[in-house]
N, C-alpha and C positions, 0 to 999 in steps of 0.2 A: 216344120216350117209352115207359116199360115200366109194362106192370100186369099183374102175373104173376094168373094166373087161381085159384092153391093161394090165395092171400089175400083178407080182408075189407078192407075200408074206410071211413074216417068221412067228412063232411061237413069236416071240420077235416084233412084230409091228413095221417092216420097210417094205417100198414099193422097188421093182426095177422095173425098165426100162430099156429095154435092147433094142439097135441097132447094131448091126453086134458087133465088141468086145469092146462095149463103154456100159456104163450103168450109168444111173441116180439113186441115192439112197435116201431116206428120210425117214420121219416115217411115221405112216397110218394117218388117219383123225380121227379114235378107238384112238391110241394112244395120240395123241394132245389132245380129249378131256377129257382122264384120266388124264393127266399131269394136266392139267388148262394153266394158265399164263405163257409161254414160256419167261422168261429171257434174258437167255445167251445160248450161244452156243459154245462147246469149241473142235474145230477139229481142230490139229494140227499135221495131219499125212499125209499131201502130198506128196510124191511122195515114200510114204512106200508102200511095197506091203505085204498086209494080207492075213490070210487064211480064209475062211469063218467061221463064228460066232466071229471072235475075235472081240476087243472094237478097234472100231475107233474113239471116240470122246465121249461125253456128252453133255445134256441137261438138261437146269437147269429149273424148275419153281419156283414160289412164295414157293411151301411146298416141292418140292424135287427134287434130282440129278436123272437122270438116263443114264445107262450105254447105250451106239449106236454100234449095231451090224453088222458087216457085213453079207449082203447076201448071198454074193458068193466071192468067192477068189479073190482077183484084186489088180493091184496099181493104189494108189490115186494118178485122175490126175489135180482135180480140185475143191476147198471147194467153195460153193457158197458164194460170199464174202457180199452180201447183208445182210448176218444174222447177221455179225459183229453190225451194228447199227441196222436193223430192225427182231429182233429174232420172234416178233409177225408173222411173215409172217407162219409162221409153222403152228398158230393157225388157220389163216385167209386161206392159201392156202396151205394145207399140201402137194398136189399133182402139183403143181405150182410153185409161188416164193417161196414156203418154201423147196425144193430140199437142198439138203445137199452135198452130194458128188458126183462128174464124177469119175467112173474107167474105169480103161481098163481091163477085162477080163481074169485072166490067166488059169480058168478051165469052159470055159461056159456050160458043159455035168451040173453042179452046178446048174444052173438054174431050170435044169427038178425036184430037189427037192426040189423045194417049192412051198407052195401052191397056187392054181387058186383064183380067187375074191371070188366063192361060196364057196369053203371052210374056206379061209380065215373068214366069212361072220357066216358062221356058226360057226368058233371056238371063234367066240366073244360072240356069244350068239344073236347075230342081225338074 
């Protein structure tokens, strides 16, 4: 199992990646492989701006839906459109091509709470 140490993490298994007010979002490599078989993928909130924890989107596998949480507050600036035809990427590169969303930033202090890769690491049970 990977938890690259450059990323944050929620309680709800999504990664960020953060560069000055732009951040990359997706789920962990934990979570892909609770899921199973990544499906579909269904984000249709670009250019909405969330608050943190709200649903931005779903993923679907072979046995279930599950709800995609934002990290940290931001507007969607950009849904990775490769998942439209290839959703496996999620399984295959959860930290990679399976990226999810680009935001822009509207409260980055948001970042300082969530957790490091070691805690993340431990609240999995890894």
């Amino acid at each position: 199992m990977n938890f690259p140490s450059e990323l944050k993490y929620t309680k709800d298994h999504e990664w960020v990646k953060v560069d000055g007010d732009i951040a990359i979002v997706g789920i962990t490599d934990f979570a892909q492989g609770e899921l199973g078989d990544i499906v579909f993928v269904d984000i249709n909130s670009v250019g909405n701006t969330l608050s943190q924890e709200e649903v931005f989107g779903t993923v679907e596998a072979v046995k279930t839906v599950s709800d995609l949480f934002m990290p940290v507050s931001g507007e969607i600036l950009e849904v990775n459109p490769e998942l439209d035809s290839n959703p496996e990427y999620i399984n295959e590169d959860a930290y990679g091509k399976g990226w999810m969303v680009k935001i822009k930033l509207t409260n980055p202090s948001e970042v300082n709470t969530l957790m490091d890769a070691e805690t993340y690491k431990t609240s999995t049970g890894n």
